[in-house]
PyMOL commands that place a pseudoatom at each C-alpha (Angstrom):
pseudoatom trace, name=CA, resn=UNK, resi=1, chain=A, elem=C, hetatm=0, pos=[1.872, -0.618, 18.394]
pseudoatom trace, name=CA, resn=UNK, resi=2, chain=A, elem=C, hetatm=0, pos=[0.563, 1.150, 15.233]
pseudoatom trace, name=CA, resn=UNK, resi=3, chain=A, elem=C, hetatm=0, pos=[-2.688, -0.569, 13.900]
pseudoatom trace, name=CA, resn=UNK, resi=4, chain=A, elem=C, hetatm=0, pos=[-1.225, -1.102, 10.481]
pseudoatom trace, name=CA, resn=UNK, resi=5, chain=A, elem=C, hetatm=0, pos=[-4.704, -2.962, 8.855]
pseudoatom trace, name=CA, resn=UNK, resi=6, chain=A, elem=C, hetatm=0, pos=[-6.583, 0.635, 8.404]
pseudoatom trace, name=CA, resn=UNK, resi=7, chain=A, elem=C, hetatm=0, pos=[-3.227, 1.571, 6.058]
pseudoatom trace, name=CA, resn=UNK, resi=8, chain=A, elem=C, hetatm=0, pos=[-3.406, -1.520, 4.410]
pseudoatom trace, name=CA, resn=UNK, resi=9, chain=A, elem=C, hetatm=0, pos=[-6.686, -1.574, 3.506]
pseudoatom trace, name=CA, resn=UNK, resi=10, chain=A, elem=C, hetatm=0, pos=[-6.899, 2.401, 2.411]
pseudoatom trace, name=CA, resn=UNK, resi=11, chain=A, elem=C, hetatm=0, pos=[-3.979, 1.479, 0.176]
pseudoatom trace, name=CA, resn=UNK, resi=12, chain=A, elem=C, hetatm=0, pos=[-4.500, -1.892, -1.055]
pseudoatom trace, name=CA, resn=UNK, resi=13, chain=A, elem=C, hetatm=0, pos=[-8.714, -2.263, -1.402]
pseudoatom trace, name=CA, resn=UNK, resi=14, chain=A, elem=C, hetatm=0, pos=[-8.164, -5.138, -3.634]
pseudoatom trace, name=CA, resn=UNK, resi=15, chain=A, elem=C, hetatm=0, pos=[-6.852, -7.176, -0.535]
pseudoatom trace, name=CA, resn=UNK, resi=16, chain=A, elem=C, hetatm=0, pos=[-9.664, -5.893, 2.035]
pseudoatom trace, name=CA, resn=UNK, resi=17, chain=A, elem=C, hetatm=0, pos=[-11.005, -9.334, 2.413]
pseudoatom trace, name=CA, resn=UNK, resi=18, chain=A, elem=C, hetatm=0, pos=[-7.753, -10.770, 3.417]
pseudoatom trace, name=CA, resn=UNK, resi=19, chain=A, elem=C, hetatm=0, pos=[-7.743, -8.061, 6.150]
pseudoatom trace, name=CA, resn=UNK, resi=20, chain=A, elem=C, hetatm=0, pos=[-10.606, -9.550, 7.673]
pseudoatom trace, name=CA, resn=UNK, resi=21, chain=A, elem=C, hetatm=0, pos=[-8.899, -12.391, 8.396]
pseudoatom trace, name=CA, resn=UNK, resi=22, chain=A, elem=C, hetatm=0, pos=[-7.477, -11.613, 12.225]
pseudoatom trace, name=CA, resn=UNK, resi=23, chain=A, elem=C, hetatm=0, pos=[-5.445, -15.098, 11.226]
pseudoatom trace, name=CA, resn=UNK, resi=24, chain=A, elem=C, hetatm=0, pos=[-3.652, -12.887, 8.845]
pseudoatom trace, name=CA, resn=UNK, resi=25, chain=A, elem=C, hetatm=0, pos=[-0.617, -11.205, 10.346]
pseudoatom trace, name=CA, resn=UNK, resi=26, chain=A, elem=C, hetatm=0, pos=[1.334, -8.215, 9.325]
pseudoatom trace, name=CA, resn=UNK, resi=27, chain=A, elem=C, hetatm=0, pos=[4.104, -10.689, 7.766]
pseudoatom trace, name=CA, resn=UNK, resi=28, chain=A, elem=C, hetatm=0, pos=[1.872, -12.410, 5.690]
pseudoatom trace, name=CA, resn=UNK, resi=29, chain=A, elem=C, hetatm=0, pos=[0.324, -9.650, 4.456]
pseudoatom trace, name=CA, resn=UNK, resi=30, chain=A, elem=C, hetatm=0, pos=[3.252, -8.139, 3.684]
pseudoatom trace, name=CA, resn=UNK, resi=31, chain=A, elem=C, hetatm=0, pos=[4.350, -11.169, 1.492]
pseudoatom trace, name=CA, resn=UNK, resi=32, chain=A, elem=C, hetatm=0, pos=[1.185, -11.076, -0.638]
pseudoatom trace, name=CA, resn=UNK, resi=33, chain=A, elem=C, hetatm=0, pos=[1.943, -7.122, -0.667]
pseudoatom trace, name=CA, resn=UNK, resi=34, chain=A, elem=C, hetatm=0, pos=[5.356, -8.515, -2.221]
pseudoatom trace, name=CA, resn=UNK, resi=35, chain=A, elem=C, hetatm=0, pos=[3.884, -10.572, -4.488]
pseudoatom trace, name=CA, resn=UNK, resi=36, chain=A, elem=C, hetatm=0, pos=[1.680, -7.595, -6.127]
pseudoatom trace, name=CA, resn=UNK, resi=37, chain=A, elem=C, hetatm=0, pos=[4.912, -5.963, -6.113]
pseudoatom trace, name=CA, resn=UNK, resi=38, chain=A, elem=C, hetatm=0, pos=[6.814, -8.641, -8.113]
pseudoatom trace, name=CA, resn=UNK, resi=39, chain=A, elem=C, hetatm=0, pos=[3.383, -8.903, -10.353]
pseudoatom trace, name=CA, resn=UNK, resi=40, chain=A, elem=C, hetatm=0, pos=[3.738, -5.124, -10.784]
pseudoatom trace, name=CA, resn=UNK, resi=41, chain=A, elem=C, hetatm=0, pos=[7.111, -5.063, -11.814]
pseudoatom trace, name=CA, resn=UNK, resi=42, chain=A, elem=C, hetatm=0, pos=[6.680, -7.559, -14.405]
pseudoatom trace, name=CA, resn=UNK, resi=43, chain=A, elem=C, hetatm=0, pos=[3.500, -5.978, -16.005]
pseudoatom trace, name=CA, resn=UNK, resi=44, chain=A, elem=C, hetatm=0, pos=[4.722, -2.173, -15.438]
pseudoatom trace, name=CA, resn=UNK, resi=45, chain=A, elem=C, hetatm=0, pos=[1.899, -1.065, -12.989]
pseudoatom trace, name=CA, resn=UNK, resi=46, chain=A, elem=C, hetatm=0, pos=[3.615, 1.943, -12.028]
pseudoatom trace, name=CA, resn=UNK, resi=47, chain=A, elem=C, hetatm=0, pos=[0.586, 2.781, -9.234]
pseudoatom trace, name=CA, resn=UNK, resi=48, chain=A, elem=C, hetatm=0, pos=[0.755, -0.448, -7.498]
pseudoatom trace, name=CA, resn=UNK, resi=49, chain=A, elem=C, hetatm=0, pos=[4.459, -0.680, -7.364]
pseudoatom trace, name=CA, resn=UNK, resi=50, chain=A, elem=C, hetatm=0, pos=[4.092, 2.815, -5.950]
pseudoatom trace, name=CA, resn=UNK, resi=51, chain=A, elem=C, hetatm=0, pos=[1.375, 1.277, -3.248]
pseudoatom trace, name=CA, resn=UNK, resi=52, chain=A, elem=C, hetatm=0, pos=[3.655, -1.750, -2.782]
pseudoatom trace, name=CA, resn=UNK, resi=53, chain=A, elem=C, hetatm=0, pos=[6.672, -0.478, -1.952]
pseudoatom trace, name=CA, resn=UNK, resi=54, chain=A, elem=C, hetatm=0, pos=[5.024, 2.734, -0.082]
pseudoatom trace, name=CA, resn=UNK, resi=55, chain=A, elem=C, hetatm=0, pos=[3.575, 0.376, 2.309]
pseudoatom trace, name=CA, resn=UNK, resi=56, chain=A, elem=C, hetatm=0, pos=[6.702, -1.812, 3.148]
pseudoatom trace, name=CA, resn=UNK, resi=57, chain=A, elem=C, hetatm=0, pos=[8.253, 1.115, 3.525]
pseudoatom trace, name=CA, resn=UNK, resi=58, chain=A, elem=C, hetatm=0, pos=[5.732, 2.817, 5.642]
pseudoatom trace, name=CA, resn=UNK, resi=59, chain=A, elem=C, hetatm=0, pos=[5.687, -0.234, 7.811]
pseudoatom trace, name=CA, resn=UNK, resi=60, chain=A, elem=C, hetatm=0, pos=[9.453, -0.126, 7.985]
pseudoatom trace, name=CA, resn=UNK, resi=61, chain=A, elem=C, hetatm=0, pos=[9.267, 3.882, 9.507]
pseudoatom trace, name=CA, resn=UNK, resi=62, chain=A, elem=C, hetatm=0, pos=[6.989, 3.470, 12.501]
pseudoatom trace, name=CA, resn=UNK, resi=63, chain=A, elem=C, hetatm=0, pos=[7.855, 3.385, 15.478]
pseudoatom trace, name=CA, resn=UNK, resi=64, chain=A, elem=C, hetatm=0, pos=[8.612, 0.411, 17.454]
pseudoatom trace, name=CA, resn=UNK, resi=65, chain=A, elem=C, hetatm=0, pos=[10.321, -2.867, 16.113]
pseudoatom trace, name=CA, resn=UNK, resi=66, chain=A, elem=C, hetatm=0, pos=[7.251, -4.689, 15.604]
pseudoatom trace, name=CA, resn=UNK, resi=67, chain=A, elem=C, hetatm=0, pos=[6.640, -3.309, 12.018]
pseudoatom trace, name=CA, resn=UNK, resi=68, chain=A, elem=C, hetatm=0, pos=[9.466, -2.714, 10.733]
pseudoatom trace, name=CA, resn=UNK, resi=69, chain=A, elem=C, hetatm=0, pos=[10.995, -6.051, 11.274]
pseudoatom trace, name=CA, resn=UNK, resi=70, chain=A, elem=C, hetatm=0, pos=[8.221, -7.170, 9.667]
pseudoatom trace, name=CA, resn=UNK, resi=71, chain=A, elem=C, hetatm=0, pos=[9.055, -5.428, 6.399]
pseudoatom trace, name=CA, resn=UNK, resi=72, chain=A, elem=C, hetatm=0, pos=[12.704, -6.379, 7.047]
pseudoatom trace, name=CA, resn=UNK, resi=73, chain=A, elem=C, hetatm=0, pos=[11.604, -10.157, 6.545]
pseudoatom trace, name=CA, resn=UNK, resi=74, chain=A, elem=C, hetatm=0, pos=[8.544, -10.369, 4.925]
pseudoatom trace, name=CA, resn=UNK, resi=75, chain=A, elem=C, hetatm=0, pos=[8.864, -8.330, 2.205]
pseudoatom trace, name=CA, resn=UNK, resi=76, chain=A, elem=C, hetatm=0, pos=[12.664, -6.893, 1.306]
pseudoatom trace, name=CA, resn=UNK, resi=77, chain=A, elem=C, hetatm=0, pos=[14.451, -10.405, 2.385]
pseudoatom trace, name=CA, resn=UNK, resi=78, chain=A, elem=C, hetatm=0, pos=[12.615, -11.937, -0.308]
pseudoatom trace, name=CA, resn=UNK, resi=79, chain=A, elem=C, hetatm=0, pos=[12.180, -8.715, -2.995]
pseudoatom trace, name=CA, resn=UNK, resi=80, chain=A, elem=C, hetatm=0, pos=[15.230, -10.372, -5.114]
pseudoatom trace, name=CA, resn=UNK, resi=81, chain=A, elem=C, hetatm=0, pos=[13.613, -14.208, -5.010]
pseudoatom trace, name=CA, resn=UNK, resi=82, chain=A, elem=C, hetatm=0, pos=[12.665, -13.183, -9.041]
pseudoatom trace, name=CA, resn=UNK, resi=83, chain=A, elem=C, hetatm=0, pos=[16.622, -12.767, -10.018]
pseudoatom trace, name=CA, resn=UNK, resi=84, chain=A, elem=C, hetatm=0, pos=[15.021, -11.183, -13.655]
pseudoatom trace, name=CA, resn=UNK, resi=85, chain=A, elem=C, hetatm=0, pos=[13.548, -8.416, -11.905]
pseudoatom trace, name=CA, resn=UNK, resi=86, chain=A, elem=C, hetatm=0, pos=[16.914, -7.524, -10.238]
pseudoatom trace, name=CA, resn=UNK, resi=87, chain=A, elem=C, hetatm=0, pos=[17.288, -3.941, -11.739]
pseudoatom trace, name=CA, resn=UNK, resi=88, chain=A, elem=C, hetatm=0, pos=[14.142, -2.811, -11.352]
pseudoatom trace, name=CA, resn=UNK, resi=89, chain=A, elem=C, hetatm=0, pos=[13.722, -3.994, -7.653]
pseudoatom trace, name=CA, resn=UNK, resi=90, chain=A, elem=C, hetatm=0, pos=[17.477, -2.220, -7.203]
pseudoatom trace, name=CA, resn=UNK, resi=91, chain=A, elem=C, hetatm=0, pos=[15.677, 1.188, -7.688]
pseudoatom trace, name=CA, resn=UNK, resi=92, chain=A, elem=C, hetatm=0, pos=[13.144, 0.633, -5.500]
pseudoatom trace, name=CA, resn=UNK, resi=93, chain=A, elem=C, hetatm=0, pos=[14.655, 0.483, -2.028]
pseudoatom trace, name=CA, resn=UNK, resi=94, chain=A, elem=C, hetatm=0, pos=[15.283, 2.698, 0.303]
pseudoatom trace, name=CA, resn=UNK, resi=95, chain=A, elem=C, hetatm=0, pos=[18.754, 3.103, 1.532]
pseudoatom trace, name=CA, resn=UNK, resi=96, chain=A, elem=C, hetatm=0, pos=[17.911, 3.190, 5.299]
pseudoatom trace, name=CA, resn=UNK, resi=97, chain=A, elem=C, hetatm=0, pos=[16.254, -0.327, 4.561]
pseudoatom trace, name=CA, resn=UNK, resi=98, chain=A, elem=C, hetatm=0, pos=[19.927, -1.649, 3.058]
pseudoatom trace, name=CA, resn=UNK, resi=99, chain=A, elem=C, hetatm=0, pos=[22.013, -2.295, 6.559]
pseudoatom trace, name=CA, resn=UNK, resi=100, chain=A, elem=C, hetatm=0, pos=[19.137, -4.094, 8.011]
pseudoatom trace, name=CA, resn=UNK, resi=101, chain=A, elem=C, hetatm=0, pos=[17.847, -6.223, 5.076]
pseudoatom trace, name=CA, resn=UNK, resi=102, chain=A, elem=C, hetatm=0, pos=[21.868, -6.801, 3.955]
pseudoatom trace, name=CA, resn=UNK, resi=103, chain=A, elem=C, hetatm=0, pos=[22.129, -9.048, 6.376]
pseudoatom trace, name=CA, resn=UNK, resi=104, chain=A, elem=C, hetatm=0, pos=[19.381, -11.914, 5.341]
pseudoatom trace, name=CA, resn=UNK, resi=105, chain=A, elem=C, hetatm=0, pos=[20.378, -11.074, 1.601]
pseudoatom trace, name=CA, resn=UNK, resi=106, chain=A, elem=C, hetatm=0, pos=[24.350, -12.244, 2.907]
pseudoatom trace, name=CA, resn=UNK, resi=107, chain=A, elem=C, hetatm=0, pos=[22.501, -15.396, 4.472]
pseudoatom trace, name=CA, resn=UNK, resi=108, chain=A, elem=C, hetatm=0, pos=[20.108, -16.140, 1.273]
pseudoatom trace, name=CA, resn=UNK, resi=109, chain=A, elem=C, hetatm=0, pos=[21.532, -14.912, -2.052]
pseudoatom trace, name=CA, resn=UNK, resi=110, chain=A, elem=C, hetatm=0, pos=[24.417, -17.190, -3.389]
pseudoatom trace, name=CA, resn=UNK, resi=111, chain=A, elem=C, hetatm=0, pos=[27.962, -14.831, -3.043]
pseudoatom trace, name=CA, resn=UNK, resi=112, chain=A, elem=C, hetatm=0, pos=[28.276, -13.880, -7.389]
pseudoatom trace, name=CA, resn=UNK, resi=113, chain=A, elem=C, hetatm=0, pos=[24.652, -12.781, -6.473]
pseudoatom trace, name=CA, resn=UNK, resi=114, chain=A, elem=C, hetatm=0, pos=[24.878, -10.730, -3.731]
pseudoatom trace, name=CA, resn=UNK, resi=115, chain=A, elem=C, hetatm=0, pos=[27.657, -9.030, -5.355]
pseudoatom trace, name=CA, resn=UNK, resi=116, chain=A, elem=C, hetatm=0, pos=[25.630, -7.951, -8.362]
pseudoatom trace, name=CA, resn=UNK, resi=117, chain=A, elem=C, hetatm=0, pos=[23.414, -6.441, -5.517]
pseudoatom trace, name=CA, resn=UNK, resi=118, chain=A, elem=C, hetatm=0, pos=[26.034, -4.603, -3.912]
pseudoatom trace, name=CA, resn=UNK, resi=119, chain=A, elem=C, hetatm=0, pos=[26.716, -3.014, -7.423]
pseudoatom trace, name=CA, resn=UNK, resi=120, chain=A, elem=C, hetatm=0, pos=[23.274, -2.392, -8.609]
pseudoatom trace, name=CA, resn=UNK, resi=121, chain=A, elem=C, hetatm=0, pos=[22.656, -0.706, -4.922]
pseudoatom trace, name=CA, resn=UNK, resi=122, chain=A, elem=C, hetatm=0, pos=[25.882, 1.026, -4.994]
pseudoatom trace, name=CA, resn=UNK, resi=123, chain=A, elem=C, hetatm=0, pos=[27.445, -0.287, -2.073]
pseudoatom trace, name=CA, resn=UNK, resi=124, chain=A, elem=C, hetatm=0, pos=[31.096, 0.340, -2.358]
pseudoatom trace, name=CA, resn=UNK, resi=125, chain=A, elem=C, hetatm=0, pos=[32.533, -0.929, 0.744]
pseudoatom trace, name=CA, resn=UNK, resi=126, chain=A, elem=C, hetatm=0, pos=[30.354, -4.385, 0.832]
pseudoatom trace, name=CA, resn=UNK, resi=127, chain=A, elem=C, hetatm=0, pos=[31.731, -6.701, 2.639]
pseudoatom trace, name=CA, resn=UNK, resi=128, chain=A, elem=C, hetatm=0, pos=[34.029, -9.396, 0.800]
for i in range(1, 128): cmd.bond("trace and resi %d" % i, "trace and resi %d" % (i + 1))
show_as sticks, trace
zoom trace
C-alpha cells in the first residue's frame, strides 16, 4: 500500500500534527481534508481548494483499493453535506470519481437533490 502520510503532510503542513497521530487514519484525515475544502470554498482560497481536492483525488488514483475507497467515502460522499456550496463543489470533481461516489450520493442525498446533481455534473442518462 502507498504510504499516503508523506503526501499529506508535503501538501497540507498546517495539519502535520494530526499526522503524528498513528490513531489517525487515512479516512479521517481525509474528512478534515474535506472540511478545509468546504472552508475553502466558502472563503475563496483558491490554493487550498487546489491542495484539497488534489489530494482526494490523488488518493483516489493509486493503486490498490485501499486509498481510493477511502476518498470514495471520506471525502466525495460527503463533499455536497453544505447544499449552498453545490455549484462550486460540481466543478470540482473528477469524472472518473462520479460512477463510484454516485452510488452513496443515490443512498444519502434526498431524490429533488440528487437530481440537481445529475444536472450540475452533466449526467444525462442518470438513473430515474
Amino acid at each position: 500500500m502507498v504510504e499516503w502520510r508523506g503526501e499529506a503532510s508535503a501538501r497540507f503542513p498546517e495539519l502535520r500534527p494530526y499526522l503524528e497521530r498513528d490513531s489517525w487514519s487515512c479516512h479521517v484525515f481525509l474528512f478534515e481534508v474535506l472540511q478545509l475544502a468546504l472552508e475553502a470554498h466558502r472563503s475563496g482560497d483558491e490554493e487550498l481548494l487546489g491542495r484539497a481536492y488534489g489530494f482526494a483525488r490523488w488518493c483516489f488514483e493509486q493503486p490498490g483499493r485501499f486509498l481510493s475507497n477511502a476518498a470514495v467515502v471520506s471525502f466525495y460522499e460527503h463533499v455536497f453535506d453544505d447544499w449552498d456550496l453545490r455549484h462550486d463543489v460540481a466543478h470540482r470533481l473528477p469524472t472518473e470519481v462520479m460512477a463510484q461516489v454516485r452510488p452513496l450520493w443515490e443512498w444519502r442525498l434526498p431524490a429533488e437533490k440528487l437530481a440537481e446533481v445529475d444536472r450540475l455534473l452533466g449526467v444525462a442518462d442518470h438513473p430515474a
